[in-house]
C-alpha positions as CSV (number, residue, x, y, z in Angstrom):
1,X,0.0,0.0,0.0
2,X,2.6,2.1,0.7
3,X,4.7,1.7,-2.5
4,X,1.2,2.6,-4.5
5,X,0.9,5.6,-2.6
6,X,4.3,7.1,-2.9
7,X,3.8,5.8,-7.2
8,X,0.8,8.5,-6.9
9,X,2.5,11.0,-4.8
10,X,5.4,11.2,-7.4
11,X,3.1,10.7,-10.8
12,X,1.3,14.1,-9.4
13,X,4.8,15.8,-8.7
14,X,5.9,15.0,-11.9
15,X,2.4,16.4,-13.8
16,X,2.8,19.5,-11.5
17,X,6.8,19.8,-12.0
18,X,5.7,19.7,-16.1
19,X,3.2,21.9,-16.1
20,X,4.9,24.7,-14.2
21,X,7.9,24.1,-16.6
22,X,5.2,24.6,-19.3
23,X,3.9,27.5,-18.3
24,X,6.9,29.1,-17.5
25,X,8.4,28.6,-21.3
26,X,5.7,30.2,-22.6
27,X,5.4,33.3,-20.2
28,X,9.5,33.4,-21.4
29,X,8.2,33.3,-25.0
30,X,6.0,36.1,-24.9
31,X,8.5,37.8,-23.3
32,X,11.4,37.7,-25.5
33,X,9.3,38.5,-28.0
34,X,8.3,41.7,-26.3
35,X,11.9,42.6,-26.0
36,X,12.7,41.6,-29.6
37,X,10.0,43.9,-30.8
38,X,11.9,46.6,-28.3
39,X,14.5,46.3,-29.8
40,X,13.9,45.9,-33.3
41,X,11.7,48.8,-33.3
42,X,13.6,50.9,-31.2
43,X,17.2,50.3,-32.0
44,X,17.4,48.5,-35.1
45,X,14.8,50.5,-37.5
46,X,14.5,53.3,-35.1
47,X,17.9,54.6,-34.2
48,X,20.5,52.7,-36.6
49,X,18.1,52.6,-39.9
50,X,16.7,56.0,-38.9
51,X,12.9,55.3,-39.4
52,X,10.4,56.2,-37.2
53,X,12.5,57.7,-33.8
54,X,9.3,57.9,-31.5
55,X,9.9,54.5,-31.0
56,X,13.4,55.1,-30.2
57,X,12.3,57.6,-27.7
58,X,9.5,54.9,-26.1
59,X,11.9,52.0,-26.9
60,X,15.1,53.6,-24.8
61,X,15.2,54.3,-20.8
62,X,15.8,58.6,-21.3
63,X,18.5,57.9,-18.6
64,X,20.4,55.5,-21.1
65,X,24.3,56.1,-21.6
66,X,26.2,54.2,-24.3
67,X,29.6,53.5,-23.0
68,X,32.4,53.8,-26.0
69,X,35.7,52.4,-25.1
70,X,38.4,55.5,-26.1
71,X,40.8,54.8,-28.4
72,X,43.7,54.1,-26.1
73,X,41.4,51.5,-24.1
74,X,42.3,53.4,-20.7
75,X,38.8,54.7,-20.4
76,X,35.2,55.5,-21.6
77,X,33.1,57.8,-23.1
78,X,29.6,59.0,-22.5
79,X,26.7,58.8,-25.6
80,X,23.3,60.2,-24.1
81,X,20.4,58.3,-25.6
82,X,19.1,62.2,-26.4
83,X,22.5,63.0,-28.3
84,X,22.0,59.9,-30.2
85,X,18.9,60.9,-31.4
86,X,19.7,63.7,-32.2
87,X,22.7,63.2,-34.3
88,X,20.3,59.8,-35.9
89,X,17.8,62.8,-36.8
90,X,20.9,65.7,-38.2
91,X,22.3,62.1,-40.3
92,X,18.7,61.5,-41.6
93,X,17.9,65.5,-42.9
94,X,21.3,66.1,-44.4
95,X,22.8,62.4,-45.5
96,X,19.6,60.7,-46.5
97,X,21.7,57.6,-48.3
98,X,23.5,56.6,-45.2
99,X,20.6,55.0,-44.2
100,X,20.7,53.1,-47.8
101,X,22.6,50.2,-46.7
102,X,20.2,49.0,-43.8
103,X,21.5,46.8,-40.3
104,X,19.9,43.8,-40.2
105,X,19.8,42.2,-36.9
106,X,19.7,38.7,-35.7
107,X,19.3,37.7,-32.3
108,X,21.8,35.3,-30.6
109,X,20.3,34.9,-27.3
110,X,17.5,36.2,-25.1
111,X,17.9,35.8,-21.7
112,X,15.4,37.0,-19.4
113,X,15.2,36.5,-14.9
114,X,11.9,37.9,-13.8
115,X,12.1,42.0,-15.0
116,X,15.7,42.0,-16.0
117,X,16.8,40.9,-19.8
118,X,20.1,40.5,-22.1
119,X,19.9,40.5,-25.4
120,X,23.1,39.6,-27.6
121,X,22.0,40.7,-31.1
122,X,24.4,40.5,-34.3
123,X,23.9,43.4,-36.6
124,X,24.9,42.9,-40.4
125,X,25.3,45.2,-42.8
126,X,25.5,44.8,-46.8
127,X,26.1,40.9,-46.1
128,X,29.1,41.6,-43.5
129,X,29.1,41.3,-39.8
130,X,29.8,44.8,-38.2
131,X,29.0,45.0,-34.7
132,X,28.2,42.1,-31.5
133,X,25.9,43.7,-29.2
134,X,24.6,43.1,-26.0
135,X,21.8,45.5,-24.3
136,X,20.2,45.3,-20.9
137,X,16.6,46.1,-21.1
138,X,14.5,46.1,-17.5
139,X,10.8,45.8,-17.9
140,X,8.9,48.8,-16.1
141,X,5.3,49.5,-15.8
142,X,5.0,51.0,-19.2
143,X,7.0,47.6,-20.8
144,X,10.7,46.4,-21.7
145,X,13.3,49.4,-21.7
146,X,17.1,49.2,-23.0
147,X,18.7,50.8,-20.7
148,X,22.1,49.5,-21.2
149,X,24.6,48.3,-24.2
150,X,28.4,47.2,-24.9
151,X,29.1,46.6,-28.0
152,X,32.5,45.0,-29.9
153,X,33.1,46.1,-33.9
154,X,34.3,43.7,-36.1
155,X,34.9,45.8,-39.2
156,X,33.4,49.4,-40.2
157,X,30.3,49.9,-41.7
């Protein structure tokens, strides 16, 4: 009697243990793709392809810094989100063609714990790999937010 009640006891473990792992995946799904609309819309179309830059406003924390390695690798510089925009918007009105050759970006990984995310994203342009990114996004009340990023280059653009 006792081995048929500890056969039930773990049969329901195991149906709750699969559920709640089901359940879970899916709630991670519909996150990621949350933050991979974020991101897409925001940084990739928005601020590097220069189309529509309310998104970049909504898509972007307004306290987000880009951190740029200096040249001689002792240091950093500071990119304001606003600054970026802005100079995205200056490139758009006077060098319309830059924004000829689109990024394309594909998503290496999503990794999200509760309201915190990393995103690796590869960005390609005209067929060549130019930049490995990683961003930080935190979800707030209003939805996912970058409000970080490193980034290596691989080659110019």
């Amino acid at each position: 009697m006792n081995r048929t009640w500890l056969t039930i006891l773990m049969i329901f473990t195991c149906m709750g243990l699969m559920a709640t792992t089901d359940s879970s995946t899916d709630g991670e799904k519909i996150e990621q793709a949350l933050i991979k609309k974020v991101v897409s819309r925001a940084y990739v179309d928005g601020l590097l392809n220069g189309q529509d830059l309310e998104e970049t406003r909504k898509g972007f924390h307004p306290d987000f810094k880009l951190p740029i390695l200096n040249q001689n690798r002792k240091g950093l510089n500071w990119l304001p989100i606003s600054n970026w925009i802005q100079y995205t918007e200056k490139q758009k009105s006077e060098k319309p063609d830059s924004f000829r050759k689109r990024y394309i970006g594909e998503f290496k990984s999503i990794d999200v714990s509760g309201s915190a995310a990393m995103v690796k994203l590869a960005l390609y342009r005209a067929g060549k790999l130019i930049y490995t990114d990683f961003l930080s996004l935190y979800r707030f009340k209003g939805g996912w937010k970058i409000v970080g990023k490193i980034f290596f280059q691989h080659q110019k653009p």
